[in-house]
C-alpha positions in Angstrom: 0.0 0.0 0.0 2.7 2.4 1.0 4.7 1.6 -2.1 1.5 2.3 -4.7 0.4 5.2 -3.2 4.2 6.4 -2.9 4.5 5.6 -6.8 1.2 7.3 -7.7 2.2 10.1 -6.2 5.7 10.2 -7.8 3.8 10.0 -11.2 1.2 12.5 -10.7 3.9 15.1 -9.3 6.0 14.2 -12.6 2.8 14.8 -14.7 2.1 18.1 -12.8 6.1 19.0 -13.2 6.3 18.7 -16.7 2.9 19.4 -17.4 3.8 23.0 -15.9 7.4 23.7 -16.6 6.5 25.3 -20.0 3.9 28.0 -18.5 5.4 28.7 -14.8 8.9 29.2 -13.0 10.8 26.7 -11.7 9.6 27.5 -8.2 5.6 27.5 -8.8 6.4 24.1 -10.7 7.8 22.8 -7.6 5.7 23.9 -5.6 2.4 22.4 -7.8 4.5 19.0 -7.9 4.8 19.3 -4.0 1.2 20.0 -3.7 0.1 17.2 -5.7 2.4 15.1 -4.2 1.1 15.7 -0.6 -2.6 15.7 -1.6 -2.3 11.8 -3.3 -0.5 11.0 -0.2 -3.1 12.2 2.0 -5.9 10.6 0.3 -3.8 7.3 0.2 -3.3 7.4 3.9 -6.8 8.4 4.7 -8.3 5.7 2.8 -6.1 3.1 4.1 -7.0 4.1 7.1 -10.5 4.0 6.6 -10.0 0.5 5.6 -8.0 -1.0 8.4 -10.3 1.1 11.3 -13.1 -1.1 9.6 -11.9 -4.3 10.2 -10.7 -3.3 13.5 -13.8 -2.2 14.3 -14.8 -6.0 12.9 -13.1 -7.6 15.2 -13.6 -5.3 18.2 -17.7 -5.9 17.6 -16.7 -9.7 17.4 -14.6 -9.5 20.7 -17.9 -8.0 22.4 -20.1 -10.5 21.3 -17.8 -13.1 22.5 -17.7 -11.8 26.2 -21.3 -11.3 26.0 -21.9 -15.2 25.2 -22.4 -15.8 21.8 -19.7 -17.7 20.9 -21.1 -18.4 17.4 -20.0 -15.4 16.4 -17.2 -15.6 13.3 -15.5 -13.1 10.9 -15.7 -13.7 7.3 -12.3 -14.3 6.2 -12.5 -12.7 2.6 -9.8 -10.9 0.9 -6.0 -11.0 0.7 -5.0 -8.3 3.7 -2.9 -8.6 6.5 -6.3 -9.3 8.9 -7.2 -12.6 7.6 -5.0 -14.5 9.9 -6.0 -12.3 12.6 -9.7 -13.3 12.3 -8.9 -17.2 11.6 -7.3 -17.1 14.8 -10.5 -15.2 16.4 -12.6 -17.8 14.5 -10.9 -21.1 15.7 -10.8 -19.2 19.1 -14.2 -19.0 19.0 -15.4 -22.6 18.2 -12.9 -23.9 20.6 -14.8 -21.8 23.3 -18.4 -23.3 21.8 -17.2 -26.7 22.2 -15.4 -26.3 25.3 -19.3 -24.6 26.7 -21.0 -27.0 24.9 -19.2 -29.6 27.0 -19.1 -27.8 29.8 -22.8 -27.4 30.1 -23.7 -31.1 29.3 -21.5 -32.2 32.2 -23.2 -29.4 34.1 -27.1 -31.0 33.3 -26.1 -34.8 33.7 -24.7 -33.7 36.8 -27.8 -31.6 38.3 -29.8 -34.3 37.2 -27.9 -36.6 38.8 -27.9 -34.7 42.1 -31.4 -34.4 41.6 -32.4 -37.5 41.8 -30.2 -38.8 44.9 -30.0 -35.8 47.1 -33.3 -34.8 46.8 -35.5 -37.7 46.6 -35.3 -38.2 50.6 -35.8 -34.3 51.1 -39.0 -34.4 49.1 -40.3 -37.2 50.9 -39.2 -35.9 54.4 -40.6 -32.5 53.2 -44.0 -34.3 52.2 -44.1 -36.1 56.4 -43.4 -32.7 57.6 -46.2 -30.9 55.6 -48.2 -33.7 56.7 -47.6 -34.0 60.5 -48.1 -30.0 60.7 -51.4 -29.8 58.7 -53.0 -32.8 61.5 -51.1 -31.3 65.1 -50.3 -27.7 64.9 -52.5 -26.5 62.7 -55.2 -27.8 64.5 -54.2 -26.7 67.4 -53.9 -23.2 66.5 -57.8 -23.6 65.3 -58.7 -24.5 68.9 -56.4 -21.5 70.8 -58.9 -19.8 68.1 -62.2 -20.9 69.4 -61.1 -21.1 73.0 -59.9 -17.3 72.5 -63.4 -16.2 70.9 -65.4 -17.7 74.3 -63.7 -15.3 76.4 -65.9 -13.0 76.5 -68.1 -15.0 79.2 -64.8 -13.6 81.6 -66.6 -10.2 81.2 -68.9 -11.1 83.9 -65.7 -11.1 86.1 -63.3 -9.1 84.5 -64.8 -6.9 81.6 -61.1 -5.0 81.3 -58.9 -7.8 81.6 -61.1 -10.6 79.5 -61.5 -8.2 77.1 -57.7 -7.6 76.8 -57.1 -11.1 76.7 -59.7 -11.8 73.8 -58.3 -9.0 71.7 -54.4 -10.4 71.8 -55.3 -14.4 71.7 -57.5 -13.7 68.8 -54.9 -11.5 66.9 -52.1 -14.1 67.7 -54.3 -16.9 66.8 -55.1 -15.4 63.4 -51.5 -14.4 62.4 -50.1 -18.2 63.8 -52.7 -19.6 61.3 -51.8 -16.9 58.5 -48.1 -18.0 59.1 -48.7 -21.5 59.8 -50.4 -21.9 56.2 -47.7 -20.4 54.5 -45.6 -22.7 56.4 -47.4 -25.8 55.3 -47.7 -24.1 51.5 -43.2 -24.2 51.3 -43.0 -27.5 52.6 -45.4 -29.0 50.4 -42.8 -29.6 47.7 -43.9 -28.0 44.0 -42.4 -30.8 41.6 -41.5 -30.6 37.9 -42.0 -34.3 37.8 -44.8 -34.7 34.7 -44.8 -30.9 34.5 -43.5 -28.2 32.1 -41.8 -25.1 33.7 -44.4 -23.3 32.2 -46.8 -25.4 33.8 -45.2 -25.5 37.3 -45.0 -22.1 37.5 -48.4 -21.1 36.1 -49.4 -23.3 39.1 -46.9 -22.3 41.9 -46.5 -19.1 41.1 -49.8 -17.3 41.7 -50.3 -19.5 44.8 -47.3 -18.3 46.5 -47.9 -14.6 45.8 -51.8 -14.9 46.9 -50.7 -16.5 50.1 -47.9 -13.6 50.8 -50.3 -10.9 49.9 -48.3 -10.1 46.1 -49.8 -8.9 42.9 -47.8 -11.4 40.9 -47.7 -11.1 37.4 -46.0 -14.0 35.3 -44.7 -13.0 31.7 -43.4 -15.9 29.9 -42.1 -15.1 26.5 -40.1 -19.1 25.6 -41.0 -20.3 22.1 -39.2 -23.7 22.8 -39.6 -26.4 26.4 -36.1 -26.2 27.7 -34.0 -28.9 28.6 -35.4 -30.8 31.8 -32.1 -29.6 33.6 -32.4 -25.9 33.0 -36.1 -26.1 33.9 -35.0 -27.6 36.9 -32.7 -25.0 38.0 -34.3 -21.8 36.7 -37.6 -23.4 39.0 -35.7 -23.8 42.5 -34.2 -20.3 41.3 -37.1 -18.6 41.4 -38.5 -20.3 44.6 -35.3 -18.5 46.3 -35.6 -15.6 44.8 -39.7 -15.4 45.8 -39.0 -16.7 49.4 -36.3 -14.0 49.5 -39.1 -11.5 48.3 -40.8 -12.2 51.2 -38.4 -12.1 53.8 -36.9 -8.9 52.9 -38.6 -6.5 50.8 -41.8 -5.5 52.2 -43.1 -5.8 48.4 -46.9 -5.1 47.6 -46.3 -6.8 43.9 -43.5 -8.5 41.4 -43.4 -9.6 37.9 -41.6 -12.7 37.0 -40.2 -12.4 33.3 -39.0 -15.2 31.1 -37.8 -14.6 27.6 -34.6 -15.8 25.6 -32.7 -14.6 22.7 -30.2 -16.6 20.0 -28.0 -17.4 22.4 -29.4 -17.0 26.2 -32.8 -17.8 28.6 -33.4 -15.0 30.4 -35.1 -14.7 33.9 -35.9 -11.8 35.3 -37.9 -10.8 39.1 -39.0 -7.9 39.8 -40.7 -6.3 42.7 -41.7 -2.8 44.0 -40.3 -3.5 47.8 -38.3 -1.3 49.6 -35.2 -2.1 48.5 -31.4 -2.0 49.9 -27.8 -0.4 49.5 -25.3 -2.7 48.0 -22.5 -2.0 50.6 -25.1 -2.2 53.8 -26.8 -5.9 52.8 -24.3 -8.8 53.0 -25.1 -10.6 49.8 -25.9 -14.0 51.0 -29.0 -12.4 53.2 -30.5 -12.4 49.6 -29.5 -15.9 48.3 -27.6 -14.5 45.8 -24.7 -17.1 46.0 -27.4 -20.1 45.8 -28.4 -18.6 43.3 -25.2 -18.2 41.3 -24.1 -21.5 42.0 -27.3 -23.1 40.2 -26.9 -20.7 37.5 -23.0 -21.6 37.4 -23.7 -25.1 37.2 -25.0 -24.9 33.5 -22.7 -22.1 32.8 -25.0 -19.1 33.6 -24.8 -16.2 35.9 -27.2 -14.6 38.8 -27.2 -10.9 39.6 -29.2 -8.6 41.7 -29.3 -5.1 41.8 -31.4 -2.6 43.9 -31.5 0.8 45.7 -33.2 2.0 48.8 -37.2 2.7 47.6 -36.3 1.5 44.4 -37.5 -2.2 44.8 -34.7 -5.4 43.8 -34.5 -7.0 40.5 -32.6 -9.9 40.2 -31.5 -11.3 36.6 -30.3 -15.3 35.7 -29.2 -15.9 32.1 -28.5 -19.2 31.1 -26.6 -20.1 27.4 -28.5 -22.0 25.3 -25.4 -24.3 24.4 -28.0 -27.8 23.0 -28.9 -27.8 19.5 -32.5 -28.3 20.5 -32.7 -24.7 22.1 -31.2 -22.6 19.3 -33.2 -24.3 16.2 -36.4 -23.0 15.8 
C-alpha cells in the first residue's frame, strides 16, 4: 500500500512538473508538484486508514459479542490483507470456546440431574411427612387456641377489662399463627417438575405463593421452545429463592416474574416494587444470591441482583443455550 500510493504520487507530481514547466517558474512548478504530491499522499493514507479502522472495528464488535456469550459469532475471512490470519485465529478461538461450553454445560445438566435425583428424593419425601404432621397437630391446634380465645368473653362477667384484653391479643395471635402457619405448610409442600412443564409448574406455583404472601404477581413468559429438563429444573428452584427472598426482605406489595430468551441466552428476570437496599449495607448471601449463582453456574449461567433504597430489587439469571435443540427453531 505504502509503495502504490508512494508511486502514484511520484507519477502525478512528474505529470504536474512537466505538465507546468512550460507555462510557470521553476519555483511555482515545484511547488504544484509538492502539492500534488502531498494531496495523493493524503488521500492514500486516509483511505487506508478508513479500511484497516473497519476491520478493527470488525473484530472489536466480534470480541464484544464473545464476552457477551455468543460464541457463534465468526469473521468472514475474505480478501487478501494482512487481517485474515488475525480473524482465523478469532474464528478457531471462537469454536474452541463453543465446544469447550457446549461440553461444559452437558456435564453441568447430567450432573444436576444426577444430584437431583439422589440428594433430593429423601428431602422431598421428608418434606411431604413434615407438611403432613403439621397440617393434623399444629394447625389444628392453633384452630382450637382460636375458638377457646373467641369464648372469652363470658370472663366479662368477672373481669370486663382484663377478659376483654385477653380476647383481643389471643384472637390476633391466633389469626396471624394460622396466616403464618399456612404459609408454612404451603413451602413444605414440595412443587415438583415431575410430569410438568416449567411453564406449567410455574403457572401453578406461582400465583399461589404470591396470593398467600399478599403479592400482585404477574407472570410473563415469553419461551418459544420447552427447555431442557435440567435448566427447567434449575431456573424453577431459582425462582423459589428468589420469591422466598421477596418475602423475607422487601416489604413488596407486587413483582413480575419475566422469562424470555434470545439466540444465544434464557433469560429470567424478578422484579418487585419493595423497599429495596444499598449494595455495601446488605451482605449478599441475606439475599440468596450465592445459591443462586451456584445453580446458575452449574450450567454455565450467571445470577445478579441489583437494587437501591425505595427502588425495589430485580434480580436477573441468564442461562446459554449451548443444546442444539434450544437454538433451532
Amino acid at each position: 500500500m505504502f509503495v502504490l500510493a508512494s508511486a502514484v504520487s511520484l507519477v502525478l507530481a512528474g505529470a504536474a512538473w512537466i505538465g507546468l514547466a512550460k507555462e510557470t517558474g521553476q519555483t511555482e512548478v515545484r511547488l504544484w508538484a509538492a502539492s500534488v504530491f502531498l494531496l495523493v499522499s493524503a488521500a492514500f493514507g486516509y483511505w487506508a486508514a478508513q479500511r484497516i479502522g473497519r476491520r478493527i472495528d470488525t473484530l472489536h464488535l466480534s470480541l464484544k459479542q464473545a464476552a457477551n456469550g455468543n460464541y457463534g459469532v465468526r469473521i468472514m475471512e475474505n480478501g487478501h490483507n494482512s487481517f485474515v490470519e488475525v480473524y482465523r485465529e478469532f474464528n478457531e478461538l471462537a469454536e474452541q470456546m463453543e465446544d469447550k461450553m457446549k461440553w461444559l454445560q452437558m456435564k453441568g445438566e447430567e450432573y444436576v440431574m444426577t444430584e437431583s435425583a439422589s440428594n433430593e428424593a429423601a428431602v422431598l419425601e421428608e418434606r411431604k411427612r413434615l407438611a403432613r404432621d403439621l397440617h393434623d397437630t399444629v394447625s389444628q391446634q392453633l384452630f382450637a387456641i382460636h375458638m377457646c380465645a373467641s369464648s372469652l368473653p363470658k370472663l366479662q362477667q368477672v373481669d370486663r377489662e382484663r377478659a376483654d384484653s385477653v380476647l383481643d391479643q389471643l384472637v390476633q395471635m391466633s389469626n396471624l399463627a394460622q396466616k403464618q402457619m399456612r404459609n408454612f405448610i404451603a413451602q413444605l409442600r414440595p412443587m415438583e417438575l415431575e410430569g410438568r412443564t416449567l411453564y406449567e409448574a410455574l403457572d401453578k406455583w406461582f400465583p399461589d405463593y404470591c396470593r398467600q404472601n399478599n403479592l400482585q404477581g404477574e407472570l410473563e413468559w415469553r419461551l418459544k421452545d420447552r427447555l431442557s429438563e435440567a435448566k427447567e429444573h434449575q431456573l424453577f428452584l431459582i425462582a423459589q429463592e428468589a420469591m422466598a427472598n421477596i418475602v423475607k426482605h422487601a416489604r413488596a406489595s407486587g413483582c413480575t416474574l419475566t422469562l424470555s430468551e434470545n439466540e444465544r441466552q434464557v433469560v429470567m428476570i424478578l422484579q418487585d416494587d419493595g423497599e429495596g437496599f444499598k449494595a455495601d449495607e446488605v451482605k449478599r448471601d441475606s439475599y440468596g444470591l450465592s445459591t443462586m449463582q451456584e445453580r446458575a453456574q452449574k450450567l454455565g449461567g450467571s445470577a445478579e441482583i441489583w437494587s437501591k433504597p425505595g427502588g425495589g430489587t430485580r434480580v436477573k439469571v441468564t442461562i446459554p443455550k449451548m443444546l442444539r435443540g434450544e437454538r433451532e427453531g
